[in-house]
C-alpha positions as CSV (number, residue, x, y, z in Angstrom):
1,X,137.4,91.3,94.1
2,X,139.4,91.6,97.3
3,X,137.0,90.5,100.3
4,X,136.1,92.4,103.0
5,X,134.5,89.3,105.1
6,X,136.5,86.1,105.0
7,X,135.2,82.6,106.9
8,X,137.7,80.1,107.3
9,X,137.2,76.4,108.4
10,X,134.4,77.6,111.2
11,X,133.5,74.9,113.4
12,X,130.8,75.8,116.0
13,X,129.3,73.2,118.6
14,X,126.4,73.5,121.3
15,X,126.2,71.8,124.7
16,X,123.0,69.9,125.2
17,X,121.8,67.0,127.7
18,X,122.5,64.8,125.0
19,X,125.9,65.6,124.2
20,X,127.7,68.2,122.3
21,X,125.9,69.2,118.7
22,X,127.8,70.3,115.6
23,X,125.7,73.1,114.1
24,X,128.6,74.5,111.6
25,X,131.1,72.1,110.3
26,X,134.1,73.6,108.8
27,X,132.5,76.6,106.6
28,X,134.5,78.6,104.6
29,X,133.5,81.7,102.2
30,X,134.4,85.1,101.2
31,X,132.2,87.8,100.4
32,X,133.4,90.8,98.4
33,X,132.9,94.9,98.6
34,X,129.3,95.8,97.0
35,X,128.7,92.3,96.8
36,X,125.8,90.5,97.7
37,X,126.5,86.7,98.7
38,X,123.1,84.4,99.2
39,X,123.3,81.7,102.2
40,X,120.8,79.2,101.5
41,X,119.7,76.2,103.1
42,X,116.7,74.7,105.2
43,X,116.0,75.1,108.8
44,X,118.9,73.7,111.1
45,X,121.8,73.6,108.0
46,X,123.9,76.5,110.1
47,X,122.9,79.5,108.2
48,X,121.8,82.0,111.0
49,X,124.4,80.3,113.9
50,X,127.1,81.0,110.9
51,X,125.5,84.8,110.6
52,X,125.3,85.5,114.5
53,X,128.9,84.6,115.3
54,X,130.1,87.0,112.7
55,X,128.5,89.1,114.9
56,X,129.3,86.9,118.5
57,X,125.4,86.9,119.1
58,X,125.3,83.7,120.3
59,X,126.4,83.2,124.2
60,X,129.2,80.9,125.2
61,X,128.3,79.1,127.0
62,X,126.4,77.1,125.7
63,X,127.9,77.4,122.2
64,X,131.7,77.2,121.6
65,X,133.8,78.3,118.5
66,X,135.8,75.2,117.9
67,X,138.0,76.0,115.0
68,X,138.2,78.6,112.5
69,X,139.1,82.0,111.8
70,X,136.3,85.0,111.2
71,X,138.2,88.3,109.2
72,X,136.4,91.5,108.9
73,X,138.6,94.0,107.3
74,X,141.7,92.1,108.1
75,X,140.5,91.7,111.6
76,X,139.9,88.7,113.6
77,X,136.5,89.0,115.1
78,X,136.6,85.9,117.2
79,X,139.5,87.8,119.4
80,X,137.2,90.7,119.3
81,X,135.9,91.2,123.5
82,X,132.4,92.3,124.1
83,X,133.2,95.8,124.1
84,X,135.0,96.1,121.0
85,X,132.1,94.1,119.3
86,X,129.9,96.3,120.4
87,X,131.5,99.2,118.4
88,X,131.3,97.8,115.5
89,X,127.9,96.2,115.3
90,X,125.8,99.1,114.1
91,X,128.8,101.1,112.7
92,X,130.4,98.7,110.5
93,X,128.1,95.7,110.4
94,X,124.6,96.0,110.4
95,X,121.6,92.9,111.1
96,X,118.0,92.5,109.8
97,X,116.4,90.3,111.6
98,X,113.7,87.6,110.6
99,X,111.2,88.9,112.4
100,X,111.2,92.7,113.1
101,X,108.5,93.0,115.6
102,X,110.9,90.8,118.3
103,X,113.8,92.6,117.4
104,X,112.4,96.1,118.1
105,X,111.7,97.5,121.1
106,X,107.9,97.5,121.4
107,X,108.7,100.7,124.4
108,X,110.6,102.9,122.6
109,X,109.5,105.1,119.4
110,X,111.0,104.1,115.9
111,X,112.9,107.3,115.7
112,X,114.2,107.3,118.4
113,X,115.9,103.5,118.2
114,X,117.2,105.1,114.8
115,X,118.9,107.7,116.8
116,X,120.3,105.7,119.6
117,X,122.7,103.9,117.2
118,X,123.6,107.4,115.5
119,X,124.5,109.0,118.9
120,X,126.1,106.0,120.1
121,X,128.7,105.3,117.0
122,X,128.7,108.6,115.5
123,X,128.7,111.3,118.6
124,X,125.9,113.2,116.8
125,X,123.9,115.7,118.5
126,X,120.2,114.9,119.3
127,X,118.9,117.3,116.6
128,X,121.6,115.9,114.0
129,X,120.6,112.5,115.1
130,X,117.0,113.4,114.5
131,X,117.7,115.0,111.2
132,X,119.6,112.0,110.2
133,X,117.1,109.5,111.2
134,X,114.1,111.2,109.0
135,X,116.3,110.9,106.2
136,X,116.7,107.5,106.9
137,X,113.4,106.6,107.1
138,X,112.5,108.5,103.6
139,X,115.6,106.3,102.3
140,X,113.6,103.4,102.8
141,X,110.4,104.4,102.1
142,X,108.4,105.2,104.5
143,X,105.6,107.8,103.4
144,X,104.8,111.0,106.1
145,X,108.6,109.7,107.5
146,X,108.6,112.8,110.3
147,X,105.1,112.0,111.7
148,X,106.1,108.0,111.8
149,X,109.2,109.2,113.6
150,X,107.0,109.2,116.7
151,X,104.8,105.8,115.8
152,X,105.9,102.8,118.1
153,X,106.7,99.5,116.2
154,X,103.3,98.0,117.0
155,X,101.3,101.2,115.0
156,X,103.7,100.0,111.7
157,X,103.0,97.3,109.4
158,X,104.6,94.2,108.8
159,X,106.4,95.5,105.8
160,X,107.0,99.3,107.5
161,X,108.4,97.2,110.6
162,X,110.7,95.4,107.9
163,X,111.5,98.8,106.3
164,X,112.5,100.6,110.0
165,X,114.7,97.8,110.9
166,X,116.5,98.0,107.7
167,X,116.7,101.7,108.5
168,X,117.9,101.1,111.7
169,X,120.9,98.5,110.1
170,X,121.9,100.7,107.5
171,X,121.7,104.2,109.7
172,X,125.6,103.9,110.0
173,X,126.0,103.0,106.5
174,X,127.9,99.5,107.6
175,X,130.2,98.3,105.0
176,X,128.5,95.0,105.9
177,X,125.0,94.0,106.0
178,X,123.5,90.6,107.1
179,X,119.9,90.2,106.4
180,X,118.8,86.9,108.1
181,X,115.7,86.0,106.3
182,X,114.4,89.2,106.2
183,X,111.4,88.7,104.0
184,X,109.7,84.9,105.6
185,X,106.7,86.9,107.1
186,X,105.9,89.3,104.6
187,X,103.3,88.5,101.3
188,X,105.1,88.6,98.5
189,X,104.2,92.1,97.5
190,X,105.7,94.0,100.4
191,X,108.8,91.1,100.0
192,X,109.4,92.8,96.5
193,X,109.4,96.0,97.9
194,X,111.8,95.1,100.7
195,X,114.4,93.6,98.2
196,X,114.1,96.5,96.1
197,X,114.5,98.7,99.2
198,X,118.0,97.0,99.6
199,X,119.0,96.6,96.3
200,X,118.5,100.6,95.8
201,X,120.1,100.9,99.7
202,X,123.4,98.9,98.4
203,X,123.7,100.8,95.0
204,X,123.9,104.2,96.8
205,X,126.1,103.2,100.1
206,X,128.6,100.0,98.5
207,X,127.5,97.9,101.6
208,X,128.4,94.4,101.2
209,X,125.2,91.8,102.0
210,X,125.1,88.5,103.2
211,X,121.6,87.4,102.6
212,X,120.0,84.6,104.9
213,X,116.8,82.6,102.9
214,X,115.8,79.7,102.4
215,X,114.1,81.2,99.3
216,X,115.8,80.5,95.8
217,X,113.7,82.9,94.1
218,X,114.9,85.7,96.0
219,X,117.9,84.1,96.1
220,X,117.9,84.5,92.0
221,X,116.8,88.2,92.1
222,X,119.6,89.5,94.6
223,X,122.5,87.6,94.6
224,X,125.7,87.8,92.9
225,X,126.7,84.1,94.9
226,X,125.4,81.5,96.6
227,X,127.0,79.0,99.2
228,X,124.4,76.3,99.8
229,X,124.6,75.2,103.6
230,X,123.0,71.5,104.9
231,X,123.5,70.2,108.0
232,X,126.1,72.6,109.2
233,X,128.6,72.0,105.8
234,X,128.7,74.2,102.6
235,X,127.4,71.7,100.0
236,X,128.0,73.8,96.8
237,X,129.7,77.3,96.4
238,X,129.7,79.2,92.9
239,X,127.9,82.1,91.1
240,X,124.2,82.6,90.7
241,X,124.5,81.8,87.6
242,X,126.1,78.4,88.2
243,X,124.5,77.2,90.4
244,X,120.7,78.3,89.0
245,X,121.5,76.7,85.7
246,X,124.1,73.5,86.2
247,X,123.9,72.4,89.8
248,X,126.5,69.7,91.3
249,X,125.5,68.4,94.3
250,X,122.2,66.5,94.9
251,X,121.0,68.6,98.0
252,X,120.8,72.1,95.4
253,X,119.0,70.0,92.7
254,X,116.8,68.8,95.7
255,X,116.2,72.8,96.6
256,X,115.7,74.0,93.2
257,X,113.3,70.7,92.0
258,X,111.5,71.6,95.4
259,X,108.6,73.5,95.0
260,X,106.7,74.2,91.2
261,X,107.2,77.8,89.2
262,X,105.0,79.5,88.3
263,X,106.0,80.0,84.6
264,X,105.7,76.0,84.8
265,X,102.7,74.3,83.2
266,X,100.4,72.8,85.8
267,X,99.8,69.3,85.8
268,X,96.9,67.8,85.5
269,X,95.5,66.4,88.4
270,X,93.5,62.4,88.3
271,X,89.8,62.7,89.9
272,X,89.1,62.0,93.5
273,X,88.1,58.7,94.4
274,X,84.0,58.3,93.7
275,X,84.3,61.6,92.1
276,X,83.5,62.5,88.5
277,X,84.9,66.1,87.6
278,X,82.8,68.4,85.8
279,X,79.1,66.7,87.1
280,X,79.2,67.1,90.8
281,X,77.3,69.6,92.2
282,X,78.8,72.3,94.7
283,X,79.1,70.7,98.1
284,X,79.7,74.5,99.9
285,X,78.0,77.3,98.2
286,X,78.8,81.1,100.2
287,X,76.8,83.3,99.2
288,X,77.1,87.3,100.4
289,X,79.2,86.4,103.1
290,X,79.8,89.8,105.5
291,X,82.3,89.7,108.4
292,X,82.4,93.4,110.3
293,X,84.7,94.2,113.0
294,X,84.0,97.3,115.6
295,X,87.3,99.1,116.0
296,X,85.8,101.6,118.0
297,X,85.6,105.3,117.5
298,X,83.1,105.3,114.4
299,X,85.5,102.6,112.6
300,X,84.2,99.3,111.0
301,X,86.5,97.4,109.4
302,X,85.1,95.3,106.5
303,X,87.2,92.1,106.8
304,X,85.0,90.3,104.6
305,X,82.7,92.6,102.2
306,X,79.9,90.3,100.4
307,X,82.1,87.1,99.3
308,X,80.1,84.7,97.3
309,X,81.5,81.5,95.5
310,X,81.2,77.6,95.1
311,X,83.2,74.8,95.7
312,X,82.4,71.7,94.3
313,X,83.0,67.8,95.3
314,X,87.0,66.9,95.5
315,X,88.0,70.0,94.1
316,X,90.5,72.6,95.2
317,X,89.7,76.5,95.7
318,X,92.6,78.5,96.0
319,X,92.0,81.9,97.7
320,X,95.2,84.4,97.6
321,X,95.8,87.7,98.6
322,X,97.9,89.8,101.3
323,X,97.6,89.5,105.0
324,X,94.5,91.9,106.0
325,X,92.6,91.2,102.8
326,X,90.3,88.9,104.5
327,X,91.6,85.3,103.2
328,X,91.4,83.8,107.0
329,X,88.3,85.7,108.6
330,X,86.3,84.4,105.5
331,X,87.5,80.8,105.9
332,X,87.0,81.1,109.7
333,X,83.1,82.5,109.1
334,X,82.8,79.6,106.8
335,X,83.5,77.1,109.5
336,X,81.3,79.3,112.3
337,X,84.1,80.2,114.1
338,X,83.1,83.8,114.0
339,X,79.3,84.7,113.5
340,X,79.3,86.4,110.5
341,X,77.4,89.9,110.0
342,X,75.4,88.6,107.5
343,X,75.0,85.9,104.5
344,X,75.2,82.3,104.4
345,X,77.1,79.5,103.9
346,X,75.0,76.1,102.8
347,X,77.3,73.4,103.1
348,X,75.7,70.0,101.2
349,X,72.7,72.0,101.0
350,X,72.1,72.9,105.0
351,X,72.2,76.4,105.6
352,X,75.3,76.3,108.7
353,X,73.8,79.3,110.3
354,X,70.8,78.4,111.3
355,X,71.8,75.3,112.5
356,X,71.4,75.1,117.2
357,X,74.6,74.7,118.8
358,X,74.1,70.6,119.5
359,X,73.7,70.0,115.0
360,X,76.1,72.5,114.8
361,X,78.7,70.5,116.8
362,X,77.6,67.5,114.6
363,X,78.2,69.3,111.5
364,X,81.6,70.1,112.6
365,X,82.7,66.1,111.9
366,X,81.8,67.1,108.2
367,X,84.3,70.6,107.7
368,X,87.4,70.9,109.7
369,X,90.5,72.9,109.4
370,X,94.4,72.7,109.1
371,X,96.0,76.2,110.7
372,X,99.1,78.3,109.6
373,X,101.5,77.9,112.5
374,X,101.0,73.7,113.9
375,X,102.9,74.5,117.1
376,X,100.5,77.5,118.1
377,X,98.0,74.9,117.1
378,X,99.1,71.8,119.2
379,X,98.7,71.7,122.8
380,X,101.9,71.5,124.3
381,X,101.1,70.0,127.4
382,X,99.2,66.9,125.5
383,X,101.2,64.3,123.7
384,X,100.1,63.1,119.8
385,X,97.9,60.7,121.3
386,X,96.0,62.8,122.9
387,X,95.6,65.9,120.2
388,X,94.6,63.6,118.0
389,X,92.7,61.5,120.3
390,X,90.7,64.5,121.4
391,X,88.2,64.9,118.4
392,X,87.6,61.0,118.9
393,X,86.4,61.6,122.4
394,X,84.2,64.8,121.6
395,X,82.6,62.9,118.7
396,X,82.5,59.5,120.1
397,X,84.4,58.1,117.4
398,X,86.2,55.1,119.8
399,X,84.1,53.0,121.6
400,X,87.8,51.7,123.3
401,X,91.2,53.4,124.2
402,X,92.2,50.1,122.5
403,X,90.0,51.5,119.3
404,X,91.4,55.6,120.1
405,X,94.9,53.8,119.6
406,X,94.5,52.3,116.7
407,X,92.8,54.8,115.2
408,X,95.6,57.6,115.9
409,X,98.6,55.3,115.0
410,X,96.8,54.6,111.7
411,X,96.3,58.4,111.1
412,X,100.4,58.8,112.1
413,X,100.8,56.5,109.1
414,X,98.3,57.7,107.0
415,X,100.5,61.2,106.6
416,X,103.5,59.5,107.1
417,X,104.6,59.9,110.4
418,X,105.7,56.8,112.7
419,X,103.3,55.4,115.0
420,X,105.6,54.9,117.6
421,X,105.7,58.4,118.5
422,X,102.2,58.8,119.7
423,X,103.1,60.0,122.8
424,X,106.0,62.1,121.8
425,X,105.1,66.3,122.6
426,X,104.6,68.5,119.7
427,X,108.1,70.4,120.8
428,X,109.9,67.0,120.1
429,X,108.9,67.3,116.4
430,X,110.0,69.4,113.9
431,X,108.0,72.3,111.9
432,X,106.9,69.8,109.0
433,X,106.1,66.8,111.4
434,X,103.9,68.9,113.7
435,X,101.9,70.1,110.5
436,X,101.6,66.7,109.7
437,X,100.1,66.4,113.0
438,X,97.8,69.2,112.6
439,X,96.7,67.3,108.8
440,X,95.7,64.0,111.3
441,X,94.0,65.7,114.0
442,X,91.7,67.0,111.0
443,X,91.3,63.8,109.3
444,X,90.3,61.8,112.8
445,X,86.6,62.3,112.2
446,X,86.6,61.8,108.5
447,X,85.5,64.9,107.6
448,X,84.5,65.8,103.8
449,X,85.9,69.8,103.4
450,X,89.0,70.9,105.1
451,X,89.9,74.8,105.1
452,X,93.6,75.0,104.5
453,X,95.1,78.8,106.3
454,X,98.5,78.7,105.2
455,X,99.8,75.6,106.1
456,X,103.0,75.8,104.6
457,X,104.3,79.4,105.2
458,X,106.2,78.2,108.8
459,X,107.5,75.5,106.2
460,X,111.2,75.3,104.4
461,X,110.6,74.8,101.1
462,X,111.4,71.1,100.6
463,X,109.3,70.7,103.3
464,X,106.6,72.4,101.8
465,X,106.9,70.2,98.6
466,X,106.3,67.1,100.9
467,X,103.3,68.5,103.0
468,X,101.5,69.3,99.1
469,X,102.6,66.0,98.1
470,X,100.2,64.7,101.0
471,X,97.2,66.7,100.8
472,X,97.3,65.9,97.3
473,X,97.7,62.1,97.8
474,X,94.7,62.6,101.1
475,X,92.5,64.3,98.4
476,X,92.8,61.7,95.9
477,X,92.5,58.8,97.9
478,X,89.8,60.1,100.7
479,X,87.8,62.4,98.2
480,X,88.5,65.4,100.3
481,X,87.5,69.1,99.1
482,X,89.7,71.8,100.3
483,X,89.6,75.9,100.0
484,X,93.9,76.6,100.0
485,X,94.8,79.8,101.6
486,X,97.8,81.2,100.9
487,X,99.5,84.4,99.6
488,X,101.7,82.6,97.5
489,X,100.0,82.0,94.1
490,X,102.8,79.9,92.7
491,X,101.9,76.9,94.9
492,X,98.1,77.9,94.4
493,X,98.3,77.6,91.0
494,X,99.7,74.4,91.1
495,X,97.4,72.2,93.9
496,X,94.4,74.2,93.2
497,X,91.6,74.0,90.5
498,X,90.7,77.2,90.5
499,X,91.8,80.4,92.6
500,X,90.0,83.5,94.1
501,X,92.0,86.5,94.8
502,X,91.0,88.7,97.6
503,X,91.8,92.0,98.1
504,X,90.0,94.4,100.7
505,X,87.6,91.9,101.8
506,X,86.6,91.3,98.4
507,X,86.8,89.0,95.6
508,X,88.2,90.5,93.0
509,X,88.8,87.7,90.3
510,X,87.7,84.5,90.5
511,X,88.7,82.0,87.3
512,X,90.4,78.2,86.8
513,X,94.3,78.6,88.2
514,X,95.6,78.2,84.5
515,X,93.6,80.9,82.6
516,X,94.2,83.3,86.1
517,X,98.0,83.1,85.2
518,X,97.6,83.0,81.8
519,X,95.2,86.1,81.3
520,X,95.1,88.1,84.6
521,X,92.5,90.6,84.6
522,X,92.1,93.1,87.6
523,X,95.6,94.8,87.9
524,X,96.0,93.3,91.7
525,X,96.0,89.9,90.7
526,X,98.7,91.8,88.0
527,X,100.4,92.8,90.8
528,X,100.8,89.6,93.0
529,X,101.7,87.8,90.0
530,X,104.9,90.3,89.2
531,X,105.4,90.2,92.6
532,X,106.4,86.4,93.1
533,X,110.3,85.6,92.9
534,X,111.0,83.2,90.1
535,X,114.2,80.8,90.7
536,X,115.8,81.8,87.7
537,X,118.4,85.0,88.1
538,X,117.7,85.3,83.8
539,X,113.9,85.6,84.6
540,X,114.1,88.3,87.7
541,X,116.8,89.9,85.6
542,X,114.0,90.8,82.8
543,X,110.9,90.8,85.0
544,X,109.1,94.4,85.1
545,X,107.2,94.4,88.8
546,X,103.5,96.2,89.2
547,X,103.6,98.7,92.1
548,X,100.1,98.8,94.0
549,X,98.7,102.1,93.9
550,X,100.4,105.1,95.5
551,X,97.2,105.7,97.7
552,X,96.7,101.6,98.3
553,X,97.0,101.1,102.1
554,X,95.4,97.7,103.5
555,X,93.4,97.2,107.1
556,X,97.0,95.7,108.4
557,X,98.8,98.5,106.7
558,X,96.5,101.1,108.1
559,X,98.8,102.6,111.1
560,X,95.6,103.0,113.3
561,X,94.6,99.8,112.5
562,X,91.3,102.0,110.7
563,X,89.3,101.1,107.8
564,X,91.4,101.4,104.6
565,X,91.5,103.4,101.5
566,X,89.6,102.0,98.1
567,X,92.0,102.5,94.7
568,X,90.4,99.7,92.9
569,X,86.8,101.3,93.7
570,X,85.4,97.9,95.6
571,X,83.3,99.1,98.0
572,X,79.9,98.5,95.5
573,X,82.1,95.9,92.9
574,X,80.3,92.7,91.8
575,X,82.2,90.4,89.9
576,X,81.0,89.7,86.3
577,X,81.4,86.6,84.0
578,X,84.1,87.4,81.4
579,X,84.3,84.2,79.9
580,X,82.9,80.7,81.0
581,X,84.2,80.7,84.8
582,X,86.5,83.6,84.8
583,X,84.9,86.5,86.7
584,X,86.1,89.8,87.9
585,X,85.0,92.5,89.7
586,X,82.8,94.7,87.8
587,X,85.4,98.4,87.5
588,X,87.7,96.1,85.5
589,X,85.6,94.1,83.7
């Protein structure tokens, strides 16, 4: 296959306070016409700093091209000056980015930054332009395309935003397309869509992609190649094929031993310390638990719509489902930081809502919580010491600072982080350390429930293995009970005892994580399970996805940000006792 993109021995350095830093060491590849080539790798192994010089994103200086060659269609690009760059990114090379809510321009309408790249490469008039963008948009599927010509980025969904920007890339039809991670931040439902978007958007234009992730099971389902990058050097080149099923080097055995499948057995998990499984009683019970929002103009949103369950002594609740279904606003309620509408929560047989602010603070020692993003989380103007020092002060926990110390450098160690680096600053860490951080600040006061909100999606995945690792070594030797939120029911399955799936602020199947996976019930739990990328291009080859509902449309998805639409009926579901502990709401029992 003759290449129409060819890297040779790129070397490119930045200049920083401590010296000049390699990011990409010597890379080499080739990527073919209609091909789609997969760059994979963790965070910091050169992938996007390889992808934005293709393009000459990235300002010199501070960064400087230090050897190599860059050919597009037997042109050098690294000769290429500004101006001729600029005409051809957007006509002949087009760029997803990671996150499409920074890349698109909150001020300007989405059909009209479709249009600006038509009239600026192709000379079209403004109402050919505007014809051509609508078609777009319908190319990618988005529904009622001519009224969302006039939406701004901010009145789209994550997915829809995803969906524009791909519009946007494509709009020229680019021989080229790099996608740089374009599917981190979505569930895995709208991901599926996305990659299906572009696998249906390469069959009928023959663009080339180069596809940024760090995911393998996407990875497995889109790519004809793979170069694996760490550390700024290509590891391992070959075929999907190859390097799926007989991997060479130890850092793509490392990736692809990472993180557990879900068509893996789960295995079983020893008892908590002091804790006999099966004869404990529940330590949190919910029980109708409401949480309403006012959206003005007649609209209530029902982020959480009667959610009732138990969780018992050192076990692990799962609770999946896509952003908007209520997942965080119920573990929130849980822990008080919201009033909730109505319900209860009793929580080792206290009723939490009744409790005065003073108990209530006391209670807090009891039920704490690790968040999703750990540098949002951290205060960045306080050192390690102190973030994790803080809930010793509020709770009087250190009758010393020589006590506070001694207790935060044995918490550093505890989730394996060095103790030395107590007064290091969340920004000198990386995106696994500071969650780490974030797991020690919640085990300062010795607390007995920690709510888990998607702690590892900032994560790579080898990364992600190591943080499970942990909470599952914490459980076992502290006793913990934890409810794991997440949209990834892969993981779920695999660290939790038994999983809830929430949809529309409801519960909509509630049963132990084998028989979930094993016999899935209501057709969305169907749905996120077909949904999830498997790392094996022989399983995506065969796998069938379930599309939601043509009429589904979820709070987040909701353009006006107004109450959704009901396919699955919920609105007056109950969930009903199949079979011992598996329950599902009542339309699909």
């Amino acid at each position: 296959m003759e290449p129409i993109l060819t890297v040779k021995d790129l070397s490119v350095s930045f200049s920083t306070r401590s010296g000049e830093f390699d990011a990409v060491k010597h890379v080499s590849f080739e990527l073919g016409k209609g091909e789609t080539l997969g760059i994979v790798g963790e965070s910091g192994s050169g992938k996007s700093v390889t992808a934005q010089t293709i393009m000459k994103l990235i300002p010199s200086p501070p960064s400087k091209v230090k050897s190599g060659e860059i050919t597009f269609h037997g042109q050098d690009l690294l000769n290429k000056t500004d101006k001729q760059m600029e005409a051809i990114r957007g006509k002949d090379i087009g760029m997803i980015f990671q996150d499409p809510m920074t890349s698109l321009n909150p001020t300007i309408k989405i059909g009209k930054q479709i249009t600006e790249v038509l009239r600026k490469h192709q000379n079209m008039s403004k109402q050919a332009a505007n014809k051509a963008a609508l078609e777009m948009l319908e190319l990618v599927g988005i529904k009622n395309a001519a009224i969302r010509m006039n939406h701004y980025p901010h009145q789209f969904s994550g997915g829809m935003r995803q969906r524009a920007m791909i519009a946007i890339a494509l709009a020229c039809r680019p021989s080229l397309l790099i996608a740089d991670e374009p599917t981190t931040a979505l569930d895995v439902t709208i991901q599926a869509q996305i990659l299906d978007v572009m696998k249906d958007m390469q069959q009928k234009l023959g663009t080339s992609i180069m596809l940024i992730t760090h995911d393998l099971g996407v990875v497995a389902g889109m790519c004809d190649r793979v170069v694996v990058m760490k550390e700024g050097e290509v590891v391992e080149t070959g075929t999907t094929a190859e390097i799926f099923s007989n991997p060479q080097h130890p850092y793509t055995i490392k990736l692809l031993n990472a993180l557990p499948r879900l068509d893996e057995p789960k295995k079983e998990k020893p008892a908590p310390a002091g804790i006999i499984k099966g004869s404990n009683k529940p330590l949190v019970q919910v029980k109708n638990l409401k949480q309403y929002f006012n959206l003005g103009k007649g609209n209530i949103l029902k982020a959480v719509n009667d959610v009732s369950f138990d969780i018992f002594e050192g076990e692990t609740l799962g609770v999946v489902g896509e952003s908007g279904c209520g997942k965080s606003t119920t573990g929130r309620t849980i822990l008080r930081l919201y009033e909730p509408t109505g319900g209860n929560v009793n929580f080792n047989g206290t009723d939490i809502y009744k409790l005065s602010p003073r108990k209530m603070k006391e209670m807090r020692k009891d039920m704490q919580m690790i968040f999703q993003d750990p540098y949002a989380s951290l205060n960045p103007r306080f050192n390690v010491m102190d973030i994790i020092g803080e809930s010793l002060d509020i709770h009087g926990l250190a009758s010393s600072s020589k006590e506070r110390k001694r207790r935060v450098e044995e918490l550093l160690d505890l989730v394996g982080l060095n103790p030395s680096h107590a007064l290091r600053y969340p920004h000198e860490f990386s995106g696994g350390q500071r969650q780490r951080i974030g797991i020690a600040r919640a085990l300062a006061v010795d607390p007995k429930f920690i709510i888990c909100d998607e702690p590892l999606s900032a994560l790579d995945v080898s990364i992600q293995a190591q943080v499970v690792k942990l909470l599952e070594e914490l459980q076992q030797r502290l006793g913990l009970t934890y409810l794991f939120i997440a949209h990834d029911l892969s993981m779920v399955k695999h660290i939790s005892d038994r999983v809830a799936v929430m949809y529309m602020g409801k519960v909509v199947e509630l049963a132990e994580s084998e028989e979930l996976y094993a016999n899935p019930i209501h057709p969305y739990t169907k749905t996120l399970l077909s949904a999830i990328p498997v790392p094996d291009p022989e399983v995506e080859a065969n796998k069938r996805r379930i599309l939601l509902p043509e009429e589904h449309m979820s709070p987040i998805q909701n353009g006006s940000g107004g109450p959704a639409n009901d396919p699955y009926n919920l609105e007056n579901a109950q969930l009903i006792e199949v079979s011992k502990g598996h329950w599902v709401a009542e339309p699909y029992v």
